[in-house]
N, C-alpha and C positions, 0 to 999 in steps of 0.2 A: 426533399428526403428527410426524413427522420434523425435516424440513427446510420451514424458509419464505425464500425465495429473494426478497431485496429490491433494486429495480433503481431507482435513481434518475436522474430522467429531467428535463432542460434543455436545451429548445430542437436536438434531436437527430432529427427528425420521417425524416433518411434512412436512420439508424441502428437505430430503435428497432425496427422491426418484424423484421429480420433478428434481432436482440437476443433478443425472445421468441422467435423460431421455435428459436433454436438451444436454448433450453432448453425448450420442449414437444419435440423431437424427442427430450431423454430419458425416461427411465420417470420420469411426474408423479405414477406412483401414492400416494404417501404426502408428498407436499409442498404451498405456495402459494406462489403468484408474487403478490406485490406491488410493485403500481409506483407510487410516489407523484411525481406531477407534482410539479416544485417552481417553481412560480408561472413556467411556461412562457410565453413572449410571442409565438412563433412563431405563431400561431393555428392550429397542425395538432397538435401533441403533445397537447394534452388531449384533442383528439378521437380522437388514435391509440389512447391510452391505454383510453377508454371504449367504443371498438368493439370491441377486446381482450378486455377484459374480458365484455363482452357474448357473444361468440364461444365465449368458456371460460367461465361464471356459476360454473362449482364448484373451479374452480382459480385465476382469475385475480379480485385486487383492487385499488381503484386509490384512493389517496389525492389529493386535490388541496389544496394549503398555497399561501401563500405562498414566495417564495421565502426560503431560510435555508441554497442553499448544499450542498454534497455532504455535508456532514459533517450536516445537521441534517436534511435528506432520508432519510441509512440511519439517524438517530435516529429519526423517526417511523415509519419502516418498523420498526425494535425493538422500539418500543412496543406497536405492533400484532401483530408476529408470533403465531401460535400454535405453532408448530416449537419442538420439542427444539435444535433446530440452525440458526445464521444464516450464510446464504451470499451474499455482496455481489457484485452483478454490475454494472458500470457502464453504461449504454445504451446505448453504441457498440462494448460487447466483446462477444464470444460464447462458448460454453460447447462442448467438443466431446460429442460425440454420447454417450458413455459416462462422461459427469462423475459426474451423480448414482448412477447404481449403484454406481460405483468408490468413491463415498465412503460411498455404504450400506453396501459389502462392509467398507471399513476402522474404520466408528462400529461394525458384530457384530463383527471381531477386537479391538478396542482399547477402545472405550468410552472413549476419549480427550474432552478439553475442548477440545480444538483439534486436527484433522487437518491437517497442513502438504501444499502439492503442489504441481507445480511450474508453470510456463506456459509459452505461446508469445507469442514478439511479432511483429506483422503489420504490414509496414510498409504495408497498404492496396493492394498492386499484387500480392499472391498469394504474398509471400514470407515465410514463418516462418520463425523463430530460435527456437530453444531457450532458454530462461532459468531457470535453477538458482535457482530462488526462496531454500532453502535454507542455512545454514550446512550441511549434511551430510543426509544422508538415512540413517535406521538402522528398522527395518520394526518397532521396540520402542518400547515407551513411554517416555517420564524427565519428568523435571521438568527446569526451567532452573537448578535450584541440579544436579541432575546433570549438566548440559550447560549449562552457559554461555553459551558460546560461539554456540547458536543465537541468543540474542542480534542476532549480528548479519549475520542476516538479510536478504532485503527485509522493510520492513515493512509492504507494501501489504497491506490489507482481504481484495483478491480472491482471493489465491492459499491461504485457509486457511477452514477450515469449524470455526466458531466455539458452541460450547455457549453459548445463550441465557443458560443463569444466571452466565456470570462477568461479564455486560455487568449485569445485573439485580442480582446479589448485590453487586458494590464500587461500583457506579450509576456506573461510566465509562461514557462517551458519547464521540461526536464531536466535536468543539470546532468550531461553527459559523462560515463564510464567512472559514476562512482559510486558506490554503497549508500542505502538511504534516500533515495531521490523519489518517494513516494512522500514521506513526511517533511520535508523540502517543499516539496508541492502543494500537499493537499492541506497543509496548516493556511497558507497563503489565500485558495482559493473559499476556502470555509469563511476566510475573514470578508472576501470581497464579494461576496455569493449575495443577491439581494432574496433568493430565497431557498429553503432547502425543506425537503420532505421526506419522511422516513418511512418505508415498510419492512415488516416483518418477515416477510418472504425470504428464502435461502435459494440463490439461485444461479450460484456459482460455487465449483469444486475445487477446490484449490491443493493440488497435489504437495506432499510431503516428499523433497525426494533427494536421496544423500546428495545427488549434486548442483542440489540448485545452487544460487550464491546464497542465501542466508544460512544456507547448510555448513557453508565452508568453513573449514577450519582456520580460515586464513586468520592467526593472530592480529597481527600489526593493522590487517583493513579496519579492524570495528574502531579504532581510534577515529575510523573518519562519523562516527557520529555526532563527534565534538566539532568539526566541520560544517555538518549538518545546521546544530545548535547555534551555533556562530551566523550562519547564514540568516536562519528561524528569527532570531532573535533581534539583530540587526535589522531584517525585512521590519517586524512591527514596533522598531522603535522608529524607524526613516517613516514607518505611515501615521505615527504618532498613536500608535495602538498598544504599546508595551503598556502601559499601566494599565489601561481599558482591563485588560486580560493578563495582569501580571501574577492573578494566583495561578488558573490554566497554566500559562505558560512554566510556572516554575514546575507544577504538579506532569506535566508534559516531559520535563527536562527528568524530573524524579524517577518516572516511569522509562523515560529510553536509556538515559544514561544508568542511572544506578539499577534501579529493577530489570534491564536489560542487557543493557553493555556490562555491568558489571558480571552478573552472575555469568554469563557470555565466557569473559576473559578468565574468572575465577575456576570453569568447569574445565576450560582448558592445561591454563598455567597460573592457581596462586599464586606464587610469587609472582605473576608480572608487576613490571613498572605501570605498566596503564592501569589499574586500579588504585592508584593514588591518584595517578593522573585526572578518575573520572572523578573521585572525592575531590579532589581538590577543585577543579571546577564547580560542582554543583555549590558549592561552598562560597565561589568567586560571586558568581553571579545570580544564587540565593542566598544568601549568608543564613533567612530565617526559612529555610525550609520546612525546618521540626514544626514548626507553626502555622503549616498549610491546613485548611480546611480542610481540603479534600484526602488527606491521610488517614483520616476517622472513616472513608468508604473502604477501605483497602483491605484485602482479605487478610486472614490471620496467618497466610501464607508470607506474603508479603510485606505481612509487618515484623514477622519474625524473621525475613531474608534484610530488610532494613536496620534492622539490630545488629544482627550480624557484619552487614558490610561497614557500619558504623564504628561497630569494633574490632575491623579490620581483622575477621574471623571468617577471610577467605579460604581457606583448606573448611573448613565445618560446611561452607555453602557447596563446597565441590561432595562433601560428602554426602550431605543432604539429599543433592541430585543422584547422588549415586543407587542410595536407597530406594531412593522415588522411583528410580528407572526399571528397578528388580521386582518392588511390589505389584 
């Protein structure tokens, strides 16, 4: 088998069903859909789950666990898979219509460990964006010691069709019920990946939607991407890879913690203490980040949101946004 197509599924009973239809509308011939409820309380998902299944007995399976969370959901889904190839589909996204051959077509050219592709974002009212998932798109294979620089990425799960044995061969996993467990992940497998191949294709929709968890307003969780970092960082210095990729990586930490987490905590509450807290780290463990190469790529957006947070001229970046949002 191929592909085994693992969709993890919480309390999303309006989502889900549109979820599978979009990917039975591609060619199923050589894949399985698993859907592992994760200890859903809605009392409609686990039954959507098992009607599903019932409807398709030779393509669809459905796992039911307790809950443990996104990241421990597509691990039980890994466990299980029988597929050459694992592709994460979240329950409220969908797949367009010509996903899975497009990546049939690119696993016969490439035989790649990881095919890259790119997405769309849907803000729920009919409107797609283009999203360059991406560092670069080149229709050749390399490694990340030949490109680096993919690195850095999105490092979300969905936008990459992943060879079952680099999750199985280094027994990375998901890091269970916490914020950020895609870039956790997907930095790790980039590094160990003997090959990886990009296309241009957009072939996944990825819903905007006030409740997902990136949506949440929850203050206090984004501190866990200093967690995150810690973990990231410690993985490639125990594999003797921190220098190998120590501009990446700081350019990495630049980008989630300050260009993300910060403006994040600042649109919320300027004054919070975690915006020192994220200065202060990038500071710990880049001292010369001003000096990164890869800052001279950066838009003029975010070199001017840089400045800003430099000069701890968080109220101006909440306003900033504020503007942006009315225009």
């Amino acid at each position: 088998m191929r592909f085994s197509i693992v969709v993890p599924v919480y309390n999303v009973s309006e989502y889900l069903q549109p979820c599978v239809e979009s990917i039975l509308a591609n060619d199923c011939s050589d894949c399985e859909i698993i859907l592992v409820d994760d200890g859903s309380t809605d009392g409609l998902c686990p039954q959507i789950c098992d009607s599903l299944a019932a409807q398709h007995p030779d393509l669809i399976r459905v796992i039911h666990q307790e809950n443990m969370g996104l990241g421990g959901a597509r691990n039980s889904g890994l466990e299980a898979a029988l597929g050459e190839y694992m592709l994460f589909v979240d329950s409220d996204d969908t797949l367009e219509p010509t996903a899975l051959s497009t990546l049939s077509r690119a696993v016969d050219l490439s035989d790649a460990d990881i095919i890259a592709f790119n997405i769309y974002s849907d803000d729920g009212e009919g409107h797609l964006s283009p999203v360059q998932a991406n560092a670069f798109v080149i229709e050749e294979k390399f490694s990340l010691a030949d490109r680096p620089d993919f690195l850095l990425s999105l490092p979300s799960a969905v936008c990459r069709l992943w060879r079952r044995r680099l999750f199985i061969d280094s027994d990375i996993r998901y890091p269970s019920r916490v914020w950020y467990e895609d870039i956790r992940t997907s930095t790790k497998l980039f590094a160990l990946a003997n090959s990886i191949y990009t296309i241009d294709d957009k072939l996944y929709r990825y819903l905007q939607r006030p409740g997902s968890i990136m949506n949440s307003g929850s203050l206090a969780r984004n501190k866990e991407i200093l967690m995150a970092f810690d973990d990231i960082l410690s993985w490639f210095r125990e594999h003797n890879l921190f220098d190998k990729y120590s501009n990446e990586l700081c350019m990495l930490t630049v980008n989630h913690v300050l260009l993300v987490g910060s403006v994040r905590v600042a649109r919320i509450d300027p004054c919070s203490d975690l915006l020192s807290t994220f200065s202060k780290y990038i500071r710990e463990h880049f001292p010369e980040y001003e000096s990164n190469p890869y800052l001279t790529q950066l838009s003029t957006l975010h070199r001017i949101l840089l400045r800003l947070l430099k000069g701890r001229h968080y109220k101006t970046v909440r306003t900033l946004f504020a503007i942006k949002e009315k225009i």
